[in-house]
Each structure stands twice: as structure tokens, then as C-alpha cells.
C-alpha positions, 0 to 999 in steps of 0.5 A: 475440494479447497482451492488455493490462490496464491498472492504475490507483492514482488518488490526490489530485493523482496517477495512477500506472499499469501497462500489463500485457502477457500474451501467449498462453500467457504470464504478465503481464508489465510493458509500461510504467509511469508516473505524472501527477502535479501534477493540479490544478496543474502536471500532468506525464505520465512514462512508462518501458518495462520496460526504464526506457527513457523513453516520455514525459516532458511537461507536460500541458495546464494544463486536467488539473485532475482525475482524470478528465481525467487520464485522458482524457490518458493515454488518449490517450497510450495510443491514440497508443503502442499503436494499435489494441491493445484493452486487455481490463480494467482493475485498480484499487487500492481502499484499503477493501473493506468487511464485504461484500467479502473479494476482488477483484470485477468492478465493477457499480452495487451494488458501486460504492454499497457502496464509496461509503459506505466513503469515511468509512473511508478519505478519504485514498483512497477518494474518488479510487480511486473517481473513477478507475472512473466515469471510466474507465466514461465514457471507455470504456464498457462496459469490464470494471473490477475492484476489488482491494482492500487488506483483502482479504489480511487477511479470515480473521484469528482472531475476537480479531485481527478484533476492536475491543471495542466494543458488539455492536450497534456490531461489527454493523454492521461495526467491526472492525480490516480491515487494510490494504497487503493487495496488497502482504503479497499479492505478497510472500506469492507470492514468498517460496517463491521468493526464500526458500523458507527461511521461507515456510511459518514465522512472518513479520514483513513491514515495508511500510514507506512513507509509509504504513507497517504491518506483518503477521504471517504463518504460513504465507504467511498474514495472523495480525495486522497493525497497521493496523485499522479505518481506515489510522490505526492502527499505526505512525506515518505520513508524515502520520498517528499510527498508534496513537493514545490515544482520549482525546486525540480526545476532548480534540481535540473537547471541550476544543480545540472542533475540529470533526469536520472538522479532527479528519480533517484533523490526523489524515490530513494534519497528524500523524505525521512531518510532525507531530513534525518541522515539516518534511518527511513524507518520511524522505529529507529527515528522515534527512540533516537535523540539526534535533532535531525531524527526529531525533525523528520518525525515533526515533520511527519506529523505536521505534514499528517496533520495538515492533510487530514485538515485538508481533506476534512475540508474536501468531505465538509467535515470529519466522523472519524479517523482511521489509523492502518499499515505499519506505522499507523497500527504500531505506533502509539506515539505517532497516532498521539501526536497527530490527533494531538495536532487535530484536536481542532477537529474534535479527536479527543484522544484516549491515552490508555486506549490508544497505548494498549492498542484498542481498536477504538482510541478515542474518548466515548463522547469524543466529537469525532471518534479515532480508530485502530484497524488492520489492513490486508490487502492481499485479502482484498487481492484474493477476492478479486482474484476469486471473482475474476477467474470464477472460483467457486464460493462466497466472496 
């Protein structure tokens, strides 16, 4: 009989999810997928099978005014698609893991306090990651629940990539650079000697590239550096967040502006970034077409800003095999990938116009010095691979 593992990525206002499937003796599969989105206000259920047939496309009842009644909803909508199918587990992204937890780990109360005081780290996700497992606890309870997290790719960097310089007894007490976006560096690291077996074993620059966007370098398939460190604000601008930020002009934001701690964390999560320098839109589909200057400023500034951290982190491997391009940015925007390996040919990308704008996996010219690629990411693949394996469910991974 399959088994069904169910994925949740719980955010603010959205809840997108993943039916796995996993027949005896079989891999995950994808079953269904979906998302509701406009909780709190206009909340709306769409799903699609693997096929991109749609299950459901409704408006749901205007009392889903949070993550768990959300929940409930797409319970019951799960109950009425499947029946009696008994879903074995349940998989949750969960943005920060912490000092304490290098890897995926089956739920308990010790682990959901230990992730409870890392909500500081990450507001942005944290608090509503965490929301999803106790109401998935008090829907079905007894349930086995298992957080995969995204710093977990990244623990075992060299002591100097792991490190903030800062006092001993403030590193103590678990201020280092964690890194983020793991499960998707993860899956990507699973498919290369697949997809490029060319590059897999070399030095690795993937680009996940979304509205939240970092890069990682990677030796061998395995995380060297990446650029978002102790919290998701470091690194490359965002759709609504800096990325690297001069520590003084936080300063200047407490004592010379007199804002506090609060709007500090709301300009720099919600105000800042894209959204920030172009006064219109966090979002590049709406930036690219758009000919106001302070949209062209905000995409020259994404890409200068991808552009010198790739340099950067070419450095960190001693040089460069390949560019990885993934997310959503990254797998949809043929402008924004030509204009960063235009800013690195330097580094030897000699980049394939046609290629890269018909969307071929491969995007480089054939005897580019340092070949550029198009791949895919799912995370919540990843998510039900750690799920299967830490609750002990039957088949291959």
C-alpha cells in the first residue's frame, strides 16, 4: 500500500503544500501540490495534480483567518481527495535551526522550545514554521512531524566561513554565520552528477535566486561559504531585505533617527531592498518591464551586488567550474541570468544568448572556460526524503 507524506512551507498570509506519494519499493513521487494563499483576508485553496491538472481551484470560507484554521481547511479537503489514506508524516521547512541542530529531527516539546527561542533570528519565518506544527499536533494528534531546516546544508564550513568576529563570550553563545536556503543548495547538490556530472565533484557556485536570494559555494557537492550568515539579512539584496548592510548605519537608525528596536526589524524584513530603492514593487517581474529610474536602479543593483558575491565566493573555492542558476528568479528570468554572467565574464562564463532564452538547462557556450546552468529546485522533495527517513518509512530514498 503507498504511503503518503504530507509537506507544509507555512508563511505569514500563505500556506503552500506537498502530497508525497511512495509506493512500496518505490521513490517519492509528487501527488499533488497546491498553496492558500490571502489568509487573514481573501483566503483561496488551488491545487494541481503531477500532471498540472487542476484539483481545486475555491475561495475558502472568510473565517480562515490563520495558519491553523488553514490547516484545518486543507485537512479537510485532503480527507475528501484521498479518503481513508492514512498520511504516515508530516515534513515542515523551518527557516533556522539553531547551534543545537545540524539535521532534519523528529518533533518533541524539548525541540519545539529550542526552536521557539530562535524566532529573533528569523521573524520572517520562524513564528509561522512553527505555528504549522502545533496545529498540525492538535488536528491530528500523535502524529509524527519532522522539521528539515535550511541551515542544516550548510553546518560543517571551515571554522573562518563559520565565524562572526565578535567577542568569545557573545560566539559562545551561538553568534555565528548559519546560512540559509540549505534544502535547496541540498536538492541541487543531489542532482548534479545527474543532470551535470561534468561539474559535480568541482567548485560550484549556485545562485538561488528569489525573493529571498543567496548564493553558496560548493566543493565537491558540499557547502564552503554562502552568503547569508547569522540571520536571512545578510548577503544580496532581497525582495524586501538589504542583504549586507554596514553595522553603523544600524547604529545611526537607533541613535541619530531615534527608531525603535521594532521599526529597526520592520525596515530591515519588510521596507528595504528591492521594494526599498524602487518605491514600487519587491517583486523583478514587475521591476524588469518597468522604465521608472528607481526600478532600473534596484535591478542594477541586484545584479551587481550577484555579481561581486559570485566573485567572491570564486575566491573562497580558488576558483569557479560552474554557475547554478535556481528559484524563482533564477529559473525564469532570462534578462537577470544575462546580465550577471555578463558582469562575470571575467571569470570565464561565455554565456549562450540562444540557450539561455529558450530556457535550456545548459546556458553556456560549449567551450566556455566555466560552463553556467539552469536547474530546478524542490525542496520539498528534499523535505520528504528526510521525512521518510527519520520516521522510518518504507522504500528507497
Amino acid at each position: 500500500m503507498a504511503q503518503f507524506a504530507l509537506i507544509l512551507n507555512a508563511g505569514s498570509s500563505s500556506l503552500k503544500f506537498f502530497i508525497c506519494k511512495r509506493p512500496p519499493g518505490h521513490v517519492w513521487e509528487l501527488e499533488s501540490r497546491g498553496q492558500i494563499d490571502g489568509i487573514g483576508t481573501n483566503p483561496h485553496l488551488k491545487a494541481k495534480d503531477a500532471t498540472d491538472k487542476v484539483l481545486i481551484d475555491t475561495d475558502l470560507a472568510s473565517d480562515v483567518k490563520d495558519g491553523a484554521k488553514a490547516i484545518n481547511a486543507l485537512g479537510d479537503w485532503i480527507r475528501s481527495l484521498y479518503g481513508g489514506s492514512a498520511v504516515a508524516g508530516v515534513g515542515h521547512r523551518v527557516v533556522h535551526g539553531g547551534p543545537n541542530y545540524p539535521a532534519p529531527v523528529v518533533i518533541t516539546p524539548k525541540v519545539m522550545d529550542d526552536l521557539r527561542a530562535l524566532v529573533p533570528l528569523a521573524p520572517l519565518h520562524q513564528p509561522y514554521n512553527l505555528a504549522a506544527l502545533e496545529a498540525v499536533a492538535q488536528r491530528i494528534p500523535g502524529i509524527p512531524q519532522v522539521a528539515c531546516f535550511d541551515t542544516s546544508f550548510h553546518r560543517g564550513q571551515s571554522a573562518v566561513a563559520e565565524l562572526v568576529p565578535l567577542p568569545a563570550e557573545i560566539r559562545n553563545a551561538g553568534v555565528q554565520r548559519y546560512g540559509f536556503h540549505g534544502l535547496s543548495y541540498e536538492y541541487i547538490a543531489s542532482v548534479l552528477p545527474e543532470v551535470a556530472p561534468s561539474i559535480a565533484g568541482g567548485r560550484v557556485v549556485v545562485a538561488h535566486l528569489g525573493s529571498g536570494a543567496s548564493l553558496c559555494a560548493m566543493l565537491g557537492g558540499k557547502s564552503i561559504d554562502s552568503t547569508l550568515g547569522f540571520t536571512a539579512l545578510d548577503g544580496l539584496c532581497m525582495g524586501t531585505r538589504p542583504g549586507s548592510l554596514d553595522p553603523g548605519v544600524v547604529l545611526y537608525l537607533f541613535q541619530q533617527l531615534g527608531l525603535s528596536a521594532k521599526e529597526v526589524e520592520a525596515l530591515l524584513y519588510k521596507k528595504s531592498g528591492l521594494l526599498g530603492i524602487s518605491g514600487i514593487s519587491n517583486d523583478m517581474r514587475d521591476l524588469l518591464p518597468s522604465a521608472a529610474p528607481a526600478a532600473r536602479l534596484a535591478v542594477d543593483y541586484f545584479v551587481y551586488q550577484c555579481a561581486k558575491q559570485i566573485g567572491a565566493l570564486a575566491a573562497a573555492l580558488g576558483g569557479i567550474d560552474a554557475l547554478v542558476f535556481t528559484a524563482g528568479i533564477g529559473e525564469n528570468s532570462p534578462e537577470i541570468r544575462r546580465r550577471i554572467c555578463q558582469a562575470s565574464a571575467w571569470l570565464g562564463i561565455q554565456l549562450d544568448t540562444a540557450a539561455n532564452e529558450s530556457r535550456q538547462t545548459l546556458i553556456s557556450m560549449p567551450d566556455s572556460p566555466v560552463s553556467a546552468w539552469v536547474i530546478p529546485t524542490n525542496e520539498e522533495l528534499m523535505i520528504a526524503r528526510h521525512t521518510g527517513r527519520l520516521l522510518g518509512l518504507s522504500g528507497r530514498s
